[in-house]
C-alpha positions as CSV (number, residue, x, y, z in Angstrom):
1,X,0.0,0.0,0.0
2,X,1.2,3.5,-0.8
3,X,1.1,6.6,1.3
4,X,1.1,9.8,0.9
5,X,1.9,12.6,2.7
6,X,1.2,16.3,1.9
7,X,2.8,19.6,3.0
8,X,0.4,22.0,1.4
9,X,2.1,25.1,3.2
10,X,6.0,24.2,1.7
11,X,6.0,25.7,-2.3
12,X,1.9,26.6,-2.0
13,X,2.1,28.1,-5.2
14,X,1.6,25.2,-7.9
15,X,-0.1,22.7,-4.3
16,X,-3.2,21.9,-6.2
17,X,-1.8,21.6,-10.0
18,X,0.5,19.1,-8.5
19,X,-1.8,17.1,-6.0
20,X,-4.5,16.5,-9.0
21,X,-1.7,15.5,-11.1
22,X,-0.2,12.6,-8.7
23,X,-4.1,11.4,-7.7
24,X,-5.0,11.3,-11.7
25,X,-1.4,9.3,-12.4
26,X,-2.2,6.8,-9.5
27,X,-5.8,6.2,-10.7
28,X,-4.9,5.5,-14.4
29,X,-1.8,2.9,-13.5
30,X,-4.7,1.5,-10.4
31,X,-2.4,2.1,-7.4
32,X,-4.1,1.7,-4.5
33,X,-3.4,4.5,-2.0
34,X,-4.2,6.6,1.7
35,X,-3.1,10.3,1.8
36,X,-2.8,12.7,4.7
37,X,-1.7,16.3,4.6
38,X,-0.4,18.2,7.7
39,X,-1.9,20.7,9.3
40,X,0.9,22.0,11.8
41,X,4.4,20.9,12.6
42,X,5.7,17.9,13.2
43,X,2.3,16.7,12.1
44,X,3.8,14.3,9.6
45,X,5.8,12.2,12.0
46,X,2.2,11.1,14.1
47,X,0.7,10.4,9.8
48,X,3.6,8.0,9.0
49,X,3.6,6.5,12.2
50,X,-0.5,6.0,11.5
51,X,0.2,4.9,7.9
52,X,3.0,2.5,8.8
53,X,1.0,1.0,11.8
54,X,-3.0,0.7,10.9
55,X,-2.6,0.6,7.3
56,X,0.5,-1.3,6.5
57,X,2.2,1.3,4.0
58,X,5.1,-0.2,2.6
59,X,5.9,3.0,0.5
60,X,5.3,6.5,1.6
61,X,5.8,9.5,-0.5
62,X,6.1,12.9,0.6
63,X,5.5,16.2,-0.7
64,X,7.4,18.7,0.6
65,X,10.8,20.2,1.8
66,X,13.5,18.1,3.7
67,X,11.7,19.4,7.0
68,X,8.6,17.1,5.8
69,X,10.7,14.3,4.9
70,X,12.5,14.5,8.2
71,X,9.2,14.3,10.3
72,X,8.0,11.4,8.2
73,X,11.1,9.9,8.5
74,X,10.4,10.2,12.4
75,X,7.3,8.6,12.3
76,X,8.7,5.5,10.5
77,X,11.0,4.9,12.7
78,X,8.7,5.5,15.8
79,X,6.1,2.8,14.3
80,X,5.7,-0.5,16.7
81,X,7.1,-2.7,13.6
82,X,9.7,-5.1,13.8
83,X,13.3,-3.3,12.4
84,X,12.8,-6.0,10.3
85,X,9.7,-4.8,8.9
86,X,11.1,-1.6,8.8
87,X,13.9,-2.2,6.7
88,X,11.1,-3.2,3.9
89,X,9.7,0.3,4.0
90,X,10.7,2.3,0.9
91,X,10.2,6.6,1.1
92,X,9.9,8.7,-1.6
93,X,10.2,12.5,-2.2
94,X,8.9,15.2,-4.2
95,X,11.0,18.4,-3.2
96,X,8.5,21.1,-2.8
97,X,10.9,23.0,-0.5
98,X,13.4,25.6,0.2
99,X,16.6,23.8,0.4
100,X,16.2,20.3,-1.3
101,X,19.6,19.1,0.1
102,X,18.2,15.8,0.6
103,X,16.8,15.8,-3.4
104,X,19.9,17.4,-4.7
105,X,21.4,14.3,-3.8
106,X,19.4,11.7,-5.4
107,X,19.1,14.9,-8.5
108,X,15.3,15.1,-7.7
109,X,14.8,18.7,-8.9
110,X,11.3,20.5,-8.3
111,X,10.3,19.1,-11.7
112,X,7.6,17.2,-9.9
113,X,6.4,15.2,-13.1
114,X,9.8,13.9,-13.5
115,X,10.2,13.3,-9.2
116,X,6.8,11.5,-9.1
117,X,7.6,9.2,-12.1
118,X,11.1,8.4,-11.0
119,X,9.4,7.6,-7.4
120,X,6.8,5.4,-9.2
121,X,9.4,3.5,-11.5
122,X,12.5,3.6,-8.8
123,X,13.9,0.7,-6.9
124,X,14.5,0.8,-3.4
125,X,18.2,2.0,-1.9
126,X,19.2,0.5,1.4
127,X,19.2,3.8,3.5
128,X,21.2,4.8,6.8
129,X,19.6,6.7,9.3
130,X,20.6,9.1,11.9
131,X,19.7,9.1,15.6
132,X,20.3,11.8,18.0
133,X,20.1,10.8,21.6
134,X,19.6,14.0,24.3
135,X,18.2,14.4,27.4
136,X,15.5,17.3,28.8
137,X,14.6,17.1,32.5
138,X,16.4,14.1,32.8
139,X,14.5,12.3,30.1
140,X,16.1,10.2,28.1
141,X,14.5,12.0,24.1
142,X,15.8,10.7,20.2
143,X,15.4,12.4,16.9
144,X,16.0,10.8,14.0
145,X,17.8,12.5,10.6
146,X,17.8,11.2,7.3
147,X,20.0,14.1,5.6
148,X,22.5,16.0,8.6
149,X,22.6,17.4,11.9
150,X,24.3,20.4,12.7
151,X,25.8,22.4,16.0
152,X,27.3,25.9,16.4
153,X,26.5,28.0,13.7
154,X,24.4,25.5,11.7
155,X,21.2,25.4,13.8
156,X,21.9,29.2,13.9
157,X,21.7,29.6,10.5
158,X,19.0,27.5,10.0
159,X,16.9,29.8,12.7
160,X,17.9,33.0,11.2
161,X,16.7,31.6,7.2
162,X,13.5,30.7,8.4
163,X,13.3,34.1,9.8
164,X,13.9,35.4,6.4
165,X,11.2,33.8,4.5
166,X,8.9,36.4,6.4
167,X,10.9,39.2,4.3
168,X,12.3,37.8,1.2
169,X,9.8,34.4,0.9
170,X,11.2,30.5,0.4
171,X,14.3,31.2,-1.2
172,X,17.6,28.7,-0.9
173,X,19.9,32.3,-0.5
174,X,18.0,32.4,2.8
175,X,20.6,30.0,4.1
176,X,23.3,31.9,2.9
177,X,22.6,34.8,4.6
178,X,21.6,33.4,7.6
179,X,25.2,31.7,7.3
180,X,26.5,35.0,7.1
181,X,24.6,36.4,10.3
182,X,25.1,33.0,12.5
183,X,29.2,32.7,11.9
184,X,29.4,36.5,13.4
185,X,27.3,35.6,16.1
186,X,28.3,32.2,17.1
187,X,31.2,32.0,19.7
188,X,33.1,28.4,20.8
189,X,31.2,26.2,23.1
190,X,33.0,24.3,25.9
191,X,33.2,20.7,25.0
192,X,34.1,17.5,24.4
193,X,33.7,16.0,21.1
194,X,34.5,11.8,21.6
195,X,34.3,10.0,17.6
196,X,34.2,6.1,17.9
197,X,36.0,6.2,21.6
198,X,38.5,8.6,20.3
199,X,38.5,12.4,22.2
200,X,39.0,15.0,19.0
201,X,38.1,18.0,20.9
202,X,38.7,19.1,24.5
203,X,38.5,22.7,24.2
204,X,35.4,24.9,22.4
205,X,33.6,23.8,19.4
206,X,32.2,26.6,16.9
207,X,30.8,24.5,14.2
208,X,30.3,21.1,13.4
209,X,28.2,19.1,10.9
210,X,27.6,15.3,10.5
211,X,26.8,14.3,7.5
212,X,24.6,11.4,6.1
213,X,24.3,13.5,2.8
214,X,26.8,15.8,1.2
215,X,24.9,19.2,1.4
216,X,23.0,21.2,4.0
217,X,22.1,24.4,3.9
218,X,20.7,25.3,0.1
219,X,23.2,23.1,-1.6
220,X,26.1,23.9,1.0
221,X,28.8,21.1,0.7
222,X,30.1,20.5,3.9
223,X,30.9,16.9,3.9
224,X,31.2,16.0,0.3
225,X,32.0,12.7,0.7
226,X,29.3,12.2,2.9
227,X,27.3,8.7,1.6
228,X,23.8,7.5,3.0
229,X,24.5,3.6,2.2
230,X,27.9,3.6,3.7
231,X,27.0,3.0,7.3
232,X,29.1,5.6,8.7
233,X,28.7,9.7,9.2
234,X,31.1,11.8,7.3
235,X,31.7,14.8,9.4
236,X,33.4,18.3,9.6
237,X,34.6,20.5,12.8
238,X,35.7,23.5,13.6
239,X,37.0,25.0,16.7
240,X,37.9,28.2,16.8
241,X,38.6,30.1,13.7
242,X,40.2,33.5,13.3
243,X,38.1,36.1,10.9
244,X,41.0,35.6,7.9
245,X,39.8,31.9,8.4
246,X,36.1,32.4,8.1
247,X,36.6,34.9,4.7
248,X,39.1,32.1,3.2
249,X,36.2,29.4,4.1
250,X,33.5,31.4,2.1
251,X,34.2,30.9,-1.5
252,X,34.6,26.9,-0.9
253,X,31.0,26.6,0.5
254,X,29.6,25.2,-2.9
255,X,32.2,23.7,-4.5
256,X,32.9,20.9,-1.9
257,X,36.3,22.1,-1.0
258,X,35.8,23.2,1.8
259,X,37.3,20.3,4.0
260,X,40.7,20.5,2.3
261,X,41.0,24.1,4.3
262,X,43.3,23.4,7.2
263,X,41.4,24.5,9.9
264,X,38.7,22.5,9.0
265,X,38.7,19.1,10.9
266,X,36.9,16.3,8.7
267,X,36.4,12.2,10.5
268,X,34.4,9.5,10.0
269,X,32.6,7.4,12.3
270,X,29.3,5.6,13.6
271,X,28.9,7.0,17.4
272,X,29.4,10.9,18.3
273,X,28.9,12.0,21.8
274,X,29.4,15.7,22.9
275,X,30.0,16.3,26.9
276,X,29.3,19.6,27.4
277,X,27.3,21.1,30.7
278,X,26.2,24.5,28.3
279,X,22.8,24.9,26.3
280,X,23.2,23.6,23.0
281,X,20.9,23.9,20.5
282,X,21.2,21.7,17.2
283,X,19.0,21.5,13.8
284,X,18.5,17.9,12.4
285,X,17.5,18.7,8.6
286,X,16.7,21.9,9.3
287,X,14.6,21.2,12.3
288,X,15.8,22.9,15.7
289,X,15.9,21.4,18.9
290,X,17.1,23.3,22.5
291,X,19.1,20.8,24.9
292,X,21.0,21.1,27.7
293,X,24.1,18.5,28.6
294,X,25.8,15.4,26.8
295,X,24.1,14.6,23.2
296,X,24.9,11.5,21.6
297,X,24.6,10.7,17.7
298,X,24.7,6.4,16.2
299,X,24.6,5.2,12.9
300,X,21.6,3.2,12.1
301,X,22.9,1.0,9.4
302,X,20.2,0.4,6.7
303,X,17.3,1.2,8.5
304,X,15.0,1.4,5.5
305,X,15.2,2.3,2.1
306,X,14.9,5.4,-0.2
307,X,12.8,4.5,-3.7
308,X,14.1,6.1,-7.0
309,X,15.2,5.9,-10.4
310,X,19.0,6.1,-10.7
């Protein structure tokens, strides 16, 4: 059975043009289907978990930006199924966001004729996941991320672009100037940064990104050699840079260079922890979450699949 899931709110313009399209497409080939749209955030994660549970979706396809596919994502992996059940499951996107890092990947564009037929005639990809592990009141929380999760000056940036859709509406340059504002703003936090058992950092940390896939940010390539299927998280640090760093940094943002800078710390592993006693705030794609003490991140090898045409 396929599922559906529908952002109406994330590229509103062409919603209905595209909704009539996908329900006229699946009624002509006779796919059987259920369809949900959200009505407020994080909406999507309790619809998968509902399509997944009472109505045995083995395919779900959303519609929407990476912040859609992340809560849906969520809800997949929250479903009472067996992990091996869940490694059946095959998701599907058709980027009607801001960003699209997680379709610039797969080279989904906002062509959404082209996305929904390459969804339709795709094979599944076995798919790694992302869980972040924190604790709020002494309660033990996870988030899961299909794309990257970000401290420092990411989450920043992401909380300053979102704030910029209210002036200059959905645009991916929203991310660059919210890169802009968040690297003058952010200063080191006190920490320590353990990779696989192995202490990296002891001192403060002003950036770091862990990658599942190569870009964040509107097509920002901070871990270029990142790889979903590889079962491990290609990553990127940075303590504390001086300003002459930072300018040097900016023209390598897009053209994945920008871990071959020497101030730029790049590792791979499967399990991240962060000790730190400060507030830490961190975006996983894009969405932002406040914490306070030690945050873990593990490497969920193949934990579903991702359906597309190559």
């Amino acid at each position: 059975m396929l599922g559906v899931i529908i952002n109406p709110k994330s590229g509103k313009k062409a919603y209905r043009m595209q909704r009539m399209y996908l329900w006229n497409l699946l009624r002509e080939r006779k796919i059987p289907y259920e369809f949900r749209v959200t009505k407020y955030a994080a909406h999507a994660t309790e619809l998968a978990r509902e399509l997944v549970e009472d109505f045995s979706c083995d395919e779900i396809l959303v519609i929407g930006g990476d912040g859609t596919l992340s809560e849906t994502l969520n809800g997949i992996m929250r479903a009472k199924i067996s992990a091996e059940q869940r490694r059946q499951i095959k998701l599907g996107l058709m980027p009607r966001g801001t960003g699209n890092d997680w379709g610039r990947y797969w080279n989904l564009t906002k062509n959404y004729r082209q996305a929904i037929e390459r969804f339709l005639s795709g094979e599944g990809h076995p798919l790694d996941v992302g869980c972040v592990t924190y604790w709020r009141n002494h309660i033990e929380h996870h988030r899961y991320f299909i794309n990257s999760v970000g401290f420092g000056v990411d989450p920043l940036c992401c909380q300053k672009a979102e704030k910029l859709k209210y002036y200059l509406g959905s645009h991916h340059v929203n991310y660059l100037f919210g890169l802009i504002g968040a690297v003058v703003q952010q200063k080191p936090i006190p920490m320590q940064l353990i990779v696989d058992g192995e202490v990296l950092v002891d001192e403060g940390l002003f950036t770091m990104n862990v990658g599942n896939g190569p870009f964040s940010g509107g097509g920002i390539r901070q871990n270029p050699e990142a790889d979903p299927q590889d079962g491990v998280f290609h990553a990127m640090f940075v303590c504390k840079p001086t300003l002459i760093q930072i300018i040097k940094a900016l023209p390598n943002l897009f053209n994945g260079k920008l871990t071959e800078l020497p101030f730029i710390h790049a590792y791979k592993g499967k399990d991240i922890r962060m000790e730190t006693d400060e507030h830490l705030m961190f975006e996983a794609d894009g969405i932002l979450h406040d914490v306070m003490g030690p945050t873990e991140i593990h490497c969920i090898h193949h934990a579903l699949q991702f359906k597309v045409k190559m």
